[in-house]
Rosetta silent file (secondary structure, phi, psi, omega in degrees, C-alpha in Angstrom):
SEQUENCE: XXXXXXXXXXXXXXXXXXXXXXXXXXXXXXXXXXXXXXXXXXXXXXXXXXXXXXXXXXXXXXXXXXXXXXXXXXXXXXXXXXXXXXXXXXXXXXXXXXXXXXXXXXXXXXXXXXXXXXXXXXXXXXXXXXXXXXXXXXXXXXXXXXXXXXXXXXXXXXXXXXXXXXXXXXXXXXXXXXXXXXXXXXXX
SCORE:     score description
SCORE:     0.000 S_00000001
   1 L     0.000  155.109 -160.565   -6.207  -13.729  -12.830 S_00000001
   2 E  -144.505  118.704  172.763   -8.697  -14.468   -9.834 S_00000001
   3 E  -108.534  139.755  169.762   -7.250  -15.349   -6.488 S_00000001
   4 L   -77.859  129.851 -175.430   -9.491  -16.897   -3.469 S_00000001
   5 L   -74.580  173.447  151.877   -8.688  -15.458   -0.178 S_00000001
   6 L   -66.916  169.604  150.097   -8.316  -17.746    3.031 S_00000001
   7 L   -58.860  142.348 -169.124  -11.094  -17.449    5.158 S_00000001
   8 L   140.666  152.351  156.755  -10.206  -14.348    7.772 S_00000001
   9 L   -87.091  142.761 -155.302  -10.477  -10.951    7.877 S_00000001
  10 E  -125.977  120.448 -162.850   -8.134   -9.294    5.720 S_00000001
  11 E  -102.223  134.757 -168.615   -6.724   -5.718    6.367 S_00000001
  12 E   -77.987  136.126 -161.592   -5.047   -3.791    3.562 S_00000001
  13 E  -130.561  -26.215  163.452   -1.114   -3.107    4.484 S_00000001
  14 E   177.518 -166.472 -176.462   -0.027   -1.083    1.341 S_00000001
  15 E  -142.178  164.741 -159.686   -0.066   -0.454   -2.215 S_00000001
  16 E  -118.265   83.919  165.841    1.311   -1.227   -5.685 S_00000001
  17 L  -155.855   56.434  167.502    0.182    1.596   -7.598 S_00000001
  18 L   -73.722  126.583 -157.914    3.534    4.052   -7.897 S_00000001
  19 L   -91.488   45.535  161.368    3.306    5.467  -11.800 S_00000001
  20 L   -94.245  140.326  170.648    6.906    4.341  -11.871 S_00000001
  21 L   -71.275  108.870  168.053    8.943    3.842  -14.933 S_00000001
  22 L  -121.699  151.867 -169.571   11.902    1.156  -14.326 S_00000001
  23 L   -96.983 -175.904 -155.368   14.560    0.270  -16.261 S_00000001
  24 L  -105.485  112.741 -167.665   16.819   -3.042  -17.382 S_00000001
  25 L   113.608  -38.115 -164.352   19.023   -3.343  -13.279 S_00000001
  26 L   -60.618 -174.932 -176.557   16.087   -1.403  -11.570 S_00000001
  27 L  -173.657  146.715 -161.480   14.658   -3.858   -8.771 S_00000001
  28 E  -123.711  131.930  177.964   11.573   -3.006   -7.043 S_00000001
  29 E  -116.268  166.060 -163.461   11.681   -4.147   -3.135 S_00000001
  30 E  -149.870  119.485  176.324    8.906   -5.084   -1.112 S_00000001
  31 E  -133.243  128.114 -177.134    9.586   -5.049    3.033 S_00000001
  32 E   -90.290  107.809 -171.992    7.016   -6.780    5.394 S_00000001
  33 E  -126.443  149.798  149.135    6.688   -5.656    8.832 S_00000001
  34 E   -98.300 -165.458  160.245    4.750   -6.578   12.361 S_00000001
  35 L   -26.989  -65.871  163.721    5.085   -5.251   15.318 S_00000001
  36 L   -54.956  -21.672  171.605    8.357   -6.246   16.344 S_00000001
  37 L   124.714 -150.290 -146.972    9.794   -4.719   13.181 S_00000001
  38 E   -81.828  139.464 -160.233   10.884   -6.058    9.857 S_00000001
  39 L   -82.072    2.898 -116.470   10.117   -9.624    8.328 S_00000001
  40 L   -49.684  -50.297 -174.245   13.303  -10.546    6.644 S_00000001
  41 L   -37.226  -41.425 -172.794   12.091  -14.125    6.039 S_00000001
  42 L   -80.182  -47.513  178.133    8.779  -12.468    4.058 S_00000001
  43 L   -49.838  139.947 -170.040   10.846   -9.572    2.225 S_00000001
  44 E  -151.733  156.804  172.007   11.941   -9.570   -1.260 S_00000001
  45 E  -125.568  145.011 -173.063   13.615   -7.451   -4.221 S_00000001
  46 L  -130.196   91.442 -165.789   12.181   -8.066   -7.184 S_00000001
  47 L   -70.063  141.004  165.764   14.962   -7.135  -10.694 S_00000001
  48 L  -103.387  124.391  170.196   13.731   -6.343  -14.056 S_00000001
  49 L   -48.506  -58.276  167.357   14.863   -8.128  -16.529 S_00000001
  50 L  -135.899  147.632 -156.924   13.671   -7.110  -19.506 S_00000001
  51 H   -81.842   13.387  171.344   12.652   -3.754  -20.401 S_00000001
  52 H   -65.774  -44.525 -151.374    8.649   -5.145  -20.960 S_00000001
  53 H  -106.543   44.486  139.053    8.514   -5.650  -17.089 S_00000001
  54 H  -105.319   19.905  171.830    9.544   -2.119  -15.892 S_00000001
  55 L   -76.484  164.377  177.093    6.510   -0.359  -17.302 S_00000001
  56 L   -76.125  -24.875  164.279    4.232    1.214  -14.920 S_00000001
  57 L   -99.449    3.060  175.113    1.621   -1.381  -15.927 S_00000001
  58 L  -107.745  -47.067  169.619    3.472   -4.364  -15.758 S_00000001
  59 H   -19.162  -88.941  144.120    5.637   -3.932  -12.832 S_00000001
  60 H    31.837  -79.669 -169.931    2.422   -3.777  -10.536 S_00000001
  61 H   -74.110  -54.904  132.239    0.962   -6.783  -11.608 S_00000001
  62 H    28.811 -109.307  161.830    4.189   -8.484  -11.789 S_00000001
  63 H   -30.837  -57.667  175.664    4.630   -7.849   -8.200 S_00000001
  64 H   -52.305  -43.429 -167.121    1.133   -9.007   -7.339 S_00000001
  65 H   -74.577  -74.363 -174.224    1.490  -12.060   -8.837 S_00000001
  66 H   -72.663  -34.098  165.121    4.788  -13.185   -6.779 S_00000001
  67 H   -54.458  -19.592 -175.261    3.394  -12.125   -3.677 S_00000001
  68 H   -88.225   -9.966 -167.996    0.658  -14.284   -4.091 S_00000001
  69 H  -125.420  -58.810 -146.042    2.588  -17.306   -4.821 S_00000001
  70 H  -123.270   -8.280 -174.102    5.324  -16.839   -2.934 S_00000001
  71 L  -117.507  144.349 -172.931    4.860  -14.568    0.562 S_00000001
  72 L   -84.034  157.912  151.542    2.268  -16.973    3.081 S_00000001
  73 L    78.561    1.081  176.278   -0.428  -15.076    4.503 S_00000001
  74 E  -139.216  169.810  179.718   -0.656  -12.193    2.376 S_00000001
  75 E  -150.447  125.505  174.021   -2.121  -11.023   -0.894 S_00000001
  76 E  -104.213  167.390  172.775   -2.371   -9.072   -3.837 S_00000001
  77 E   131.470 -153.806 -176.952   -4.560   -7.077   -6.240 S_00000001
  78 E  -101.957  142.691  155.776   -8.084   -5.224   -6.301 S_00000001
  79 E   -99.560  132.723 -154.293  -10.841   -6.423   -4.304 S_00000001
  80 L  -125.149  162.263 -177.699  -13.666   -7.221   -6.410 S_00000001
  81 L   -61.303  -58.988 -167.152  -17.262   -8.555   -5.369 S_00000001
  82 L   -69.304   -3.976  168.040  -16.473  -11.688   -7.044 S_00000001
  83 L   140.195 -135.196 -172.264  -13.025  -11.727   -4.993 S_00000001
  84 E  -109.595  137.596  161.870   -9.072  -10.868   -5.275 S_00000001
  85 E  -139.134  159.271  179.277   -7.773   -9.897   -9.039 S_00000001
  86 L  -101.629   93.773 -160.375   -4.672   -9.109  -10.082 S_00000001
  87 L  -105.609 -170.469 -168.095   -4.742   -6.008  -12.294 S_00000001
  88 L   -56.773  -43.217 -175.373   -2.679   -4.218  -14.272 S_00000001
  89 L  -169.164  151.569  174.481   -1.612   -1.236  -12.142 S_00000001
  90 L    64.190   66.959  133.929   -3.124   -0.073   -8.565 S_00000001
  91 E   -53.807  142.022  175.633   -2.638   -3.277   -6.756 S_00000001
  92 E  -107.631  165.716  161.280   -3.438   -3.012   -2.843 S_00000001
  93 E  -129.745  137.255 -158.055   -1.422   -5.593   -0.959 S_00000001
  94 E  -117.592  163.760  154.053   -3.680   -7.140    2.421 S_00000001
  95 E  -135.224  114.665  179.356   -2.585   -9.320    4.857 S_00000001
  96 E   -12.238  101.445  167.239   -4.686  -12.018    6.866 S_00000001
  97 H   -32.991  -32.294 -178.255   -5.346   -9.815   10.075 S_00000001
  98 H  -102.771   35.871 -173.567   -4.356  -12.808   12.374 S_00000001
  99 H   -94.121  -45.545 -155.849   -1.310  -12.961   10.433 S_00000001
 100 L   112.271  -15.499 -155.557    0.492  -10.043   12.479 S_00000001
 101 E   -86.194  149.314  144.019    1.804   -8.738    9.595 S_00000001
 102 E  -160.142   49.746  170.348    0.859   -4.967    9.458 S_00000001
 103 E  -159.579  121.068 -171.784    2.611   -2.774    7.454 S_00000001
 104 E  -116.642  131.930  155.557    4.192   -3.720    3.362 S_00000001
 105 E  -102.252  114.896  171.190    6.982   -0.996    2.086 S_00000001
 106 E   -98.498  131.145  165.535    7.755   -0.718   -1.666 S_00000001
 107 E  -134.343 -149.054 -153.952   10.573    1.208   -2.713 S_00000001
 108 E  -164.887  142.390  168.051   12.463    1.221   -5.945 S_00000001
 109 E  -136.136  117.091 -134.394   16.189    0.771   -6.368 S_00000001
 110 E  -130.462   93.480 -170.405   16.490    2.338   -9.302 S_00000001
 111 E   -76.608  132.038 -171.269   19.889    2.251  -11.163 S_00000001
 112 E  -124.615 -167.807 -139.829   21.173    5.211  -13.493 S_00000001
 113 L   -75.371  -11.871 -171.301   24.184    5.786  -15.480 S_00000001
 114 L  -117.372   43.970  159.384   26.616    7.741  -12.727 S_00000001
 115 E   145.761  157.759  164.632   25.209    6.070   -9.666 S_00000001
 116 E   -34.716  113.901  130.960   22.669    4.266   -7.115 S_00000001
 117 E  -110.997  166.759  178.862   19.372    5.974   -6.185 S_00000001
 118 E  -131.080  108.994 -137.598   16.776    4.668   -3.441 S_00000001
 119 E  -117.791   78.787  167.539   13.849    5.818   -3.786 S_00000001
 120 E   -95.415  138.316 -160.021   11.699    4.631   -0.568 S_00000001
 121 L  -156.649   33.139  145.468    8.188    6.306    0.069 S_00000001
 122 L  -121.356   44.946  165.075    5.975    4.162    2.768 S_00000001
 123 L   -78.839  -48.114 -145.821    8.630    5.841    5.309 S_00000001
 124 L   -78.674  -23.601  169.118    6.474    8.875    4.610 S_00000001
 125 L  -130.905  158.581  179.571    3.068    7.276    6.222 S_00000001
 126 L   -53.549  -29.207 -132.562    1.737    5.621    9.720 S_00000001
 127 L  -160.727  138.919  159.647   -0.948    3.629    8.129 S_00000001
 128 L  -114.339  103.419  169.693   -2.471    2.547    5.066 S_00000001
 129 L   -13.325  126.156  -40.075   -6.445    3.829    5.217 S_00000001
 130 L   -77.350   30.819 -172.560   -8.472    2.123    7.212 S_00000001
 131 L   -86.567  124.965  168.330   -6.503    0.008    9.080 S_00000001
 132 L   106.969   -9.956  174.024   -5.757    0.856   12.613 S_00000001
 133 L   -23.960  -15.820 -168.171   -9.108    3.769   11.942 S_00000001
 134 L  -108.993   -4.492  178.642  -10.474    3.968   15.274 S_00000001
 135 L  -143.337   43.977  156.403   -7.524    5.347   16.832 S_00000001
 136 L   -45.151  130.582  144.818   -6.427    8.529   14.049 S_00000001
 137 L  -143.879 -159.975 -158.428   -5.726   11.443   15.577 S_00000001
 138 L   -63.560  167.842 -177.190   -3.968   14.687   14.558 S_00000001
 139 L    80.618  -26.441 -150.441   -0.838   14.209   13.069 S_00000001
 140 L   -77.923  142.170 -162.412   -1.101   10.721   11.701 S_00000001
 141 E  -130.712  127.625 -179.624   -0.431   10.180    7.943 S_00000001
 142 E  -117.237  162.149 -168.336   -2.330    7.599    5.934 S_00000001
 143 E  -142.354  119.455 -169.306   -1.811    6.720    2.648 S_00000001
 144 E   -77.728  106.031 -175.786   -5.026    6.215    0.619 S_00000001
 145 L   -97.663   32.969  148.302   -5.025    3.423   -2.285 S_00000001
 146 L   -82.186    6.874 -176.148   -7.893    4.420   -3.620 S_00000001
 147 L  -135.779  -86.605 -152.397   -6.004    7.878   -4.770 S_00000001
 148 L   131.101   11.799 -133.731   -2.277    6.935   -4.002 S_00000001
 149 E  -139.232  148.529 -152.942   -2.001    9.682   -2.544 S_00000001
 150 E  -106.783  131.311 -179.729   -0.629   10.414    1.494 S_00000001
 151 E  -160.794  129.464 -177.509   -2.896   12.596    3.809 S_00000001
 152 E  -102.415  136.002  169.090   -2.232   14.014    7.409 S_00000001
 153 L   -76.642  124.533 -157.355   -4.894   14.353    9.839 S_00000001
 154 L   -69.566  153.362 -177.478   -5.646   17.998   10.720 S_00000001
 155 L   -75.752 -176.329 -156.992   -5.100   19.163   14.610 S_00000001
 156 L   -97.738  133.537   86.465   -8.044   18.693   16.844 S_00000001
 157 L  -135.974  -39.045 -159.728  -11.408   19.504   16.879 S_00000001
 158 H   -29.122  -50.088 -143.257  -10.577   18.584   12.704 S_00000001
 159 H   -52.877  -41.022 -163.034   -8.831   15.179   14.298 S_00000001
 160 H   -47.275  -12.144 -173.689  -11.862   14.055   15.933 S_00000001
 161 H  -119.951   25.421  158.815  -13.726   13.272   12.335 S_00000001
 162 L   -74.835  -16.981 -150.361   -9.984   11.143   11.164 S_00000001
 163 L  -106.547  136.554 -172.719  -11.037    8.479   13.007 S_00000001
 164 L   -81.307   79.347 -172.554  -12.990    5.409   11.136 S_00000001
 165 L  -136.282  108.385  161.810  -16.235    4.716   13.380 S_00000001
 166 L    82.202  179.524  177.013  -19.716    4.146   11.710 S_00000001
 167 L   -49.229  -16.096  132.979  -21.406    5.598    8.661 S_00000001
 168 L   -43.190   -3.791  175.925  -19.908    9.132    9.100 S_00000001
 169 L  -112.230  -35.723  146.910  -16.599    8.144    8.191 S_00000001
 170 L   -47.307  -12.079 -179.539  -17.156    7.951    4.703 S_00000001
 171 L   -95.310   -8.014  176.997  -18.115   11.476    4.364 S_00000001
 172 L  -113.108   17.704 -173.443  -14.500   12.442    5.743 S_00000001
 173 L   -62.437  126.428  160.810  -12.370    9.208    3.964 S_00000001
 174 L   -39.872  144.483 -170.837   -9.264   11.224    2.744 S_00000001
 175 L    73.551  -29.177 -174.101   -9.338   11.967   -0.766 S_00000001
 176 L  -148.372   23.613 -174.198  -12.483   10.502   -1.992 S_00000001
 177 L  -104.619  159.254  174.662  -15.415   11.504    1.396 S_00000001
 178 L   -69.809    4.079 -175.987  -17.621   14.189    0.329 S_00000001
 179 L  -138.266    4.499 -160.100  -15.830   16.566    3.515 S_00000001
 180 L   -52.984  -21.035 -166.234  -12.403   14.692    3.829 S_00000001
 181 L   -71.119   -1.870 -173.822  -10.516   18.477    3.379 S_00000001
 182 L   -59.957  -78.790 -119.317  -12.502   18.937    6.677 S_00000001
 183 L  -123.288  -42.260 -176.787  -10.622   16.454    8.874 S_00000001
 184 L  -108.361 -144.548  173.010   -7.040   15.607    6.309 S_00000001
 185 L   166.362  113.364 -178.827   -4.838   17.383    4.140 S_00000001
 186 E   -62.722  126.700  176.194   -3.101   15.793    1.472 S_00000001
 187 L  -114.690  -13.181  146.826    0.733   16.304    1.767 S_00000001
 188 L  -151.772    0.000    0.000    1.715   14.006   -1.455 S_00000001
């Protein structure tokens, strides 16, 4: 599936690419935030039905797919030369920068046989890499979707090469720069 963006710049806000297994009850939520705090209007839980659409590769996609249809101003999938697609598993989800919006949390509500768990995990970072880049500094935890993976910026002199300014910031992008253990440290 091939979506066309609006015109706009469009800043990445989180990601769909948790290698979770859900079950027939499970319900995967998606929470939208700006500044001011939480979106309710934008925010959704999304139940599985059937046990095809709890897989780790359908959920994902799923997901992408009703965001895209159904929340204004934001979008999912990979970004591709040829545009937005909706794949399979490691969705990013972006939002129109003059939207406001800037932060999406997925958690999992994930029911088992003696009780509730809630499984939320964009508590755990500031930022999703590179948005907000020019003003990193030590402590601040990004969460990379081209790995999945969460990484805190190292205390300074390290912090000074967190921050996302010119051609030099690819050689420290957590996770995937040829020097990022310089400047991050992965914590999950």
């Amino acid at each position: 599936m091939h979506t066309s963006l609006v015109c706009g710049k469009w800043t990445p806000i989180g990601c769909l690419n948790q290698d979770v297994q859900l079950s027939i009850g499970d319900s995967v939520v998606v929470t939208f935030y700006d500044m001011q705090g939480e979106l309710v209007d934008l925010s959704f839980s999304y139940e599985v039905t059937v046990s095809e659409q709890g897989g780790p590769n359908a959920w994902p996609r799923l997901i992408a797919e009703y965001i895209n249809v159904h929340v204004p101003l934001v979008s999912a999938g990979r970004m591709t030369d040829t545009g937005l697609v909706v794949a399979y598993r490691y969705n990013q989800i972006f939002a129109l920068e003059s939207s406001g919006i800037c932060k999406a949390d997925v958690g999992f509500n994930c029911l088992t046989k003696r009780n509730v768990s809630v499984i939320k995990n964009s508590a755990e970072y500031d930022s999703v890499y590179p948005a907000g880049g020019d003003n990193y500094n030590a402590g601040i935890k990004v969460l990379q979707p081209k790995t999945g993976h969460i990484y805190q910026c190292k205390a300074w002199p390290f912090s000074e090469y967190c921050r996302v300014n010119g051609e030099q910031s690819a050689m420290f992008e957590p996770g995937v720069g040829k020097s990022w253990a310089m400047a991050w440290q992965q914590v999950k």
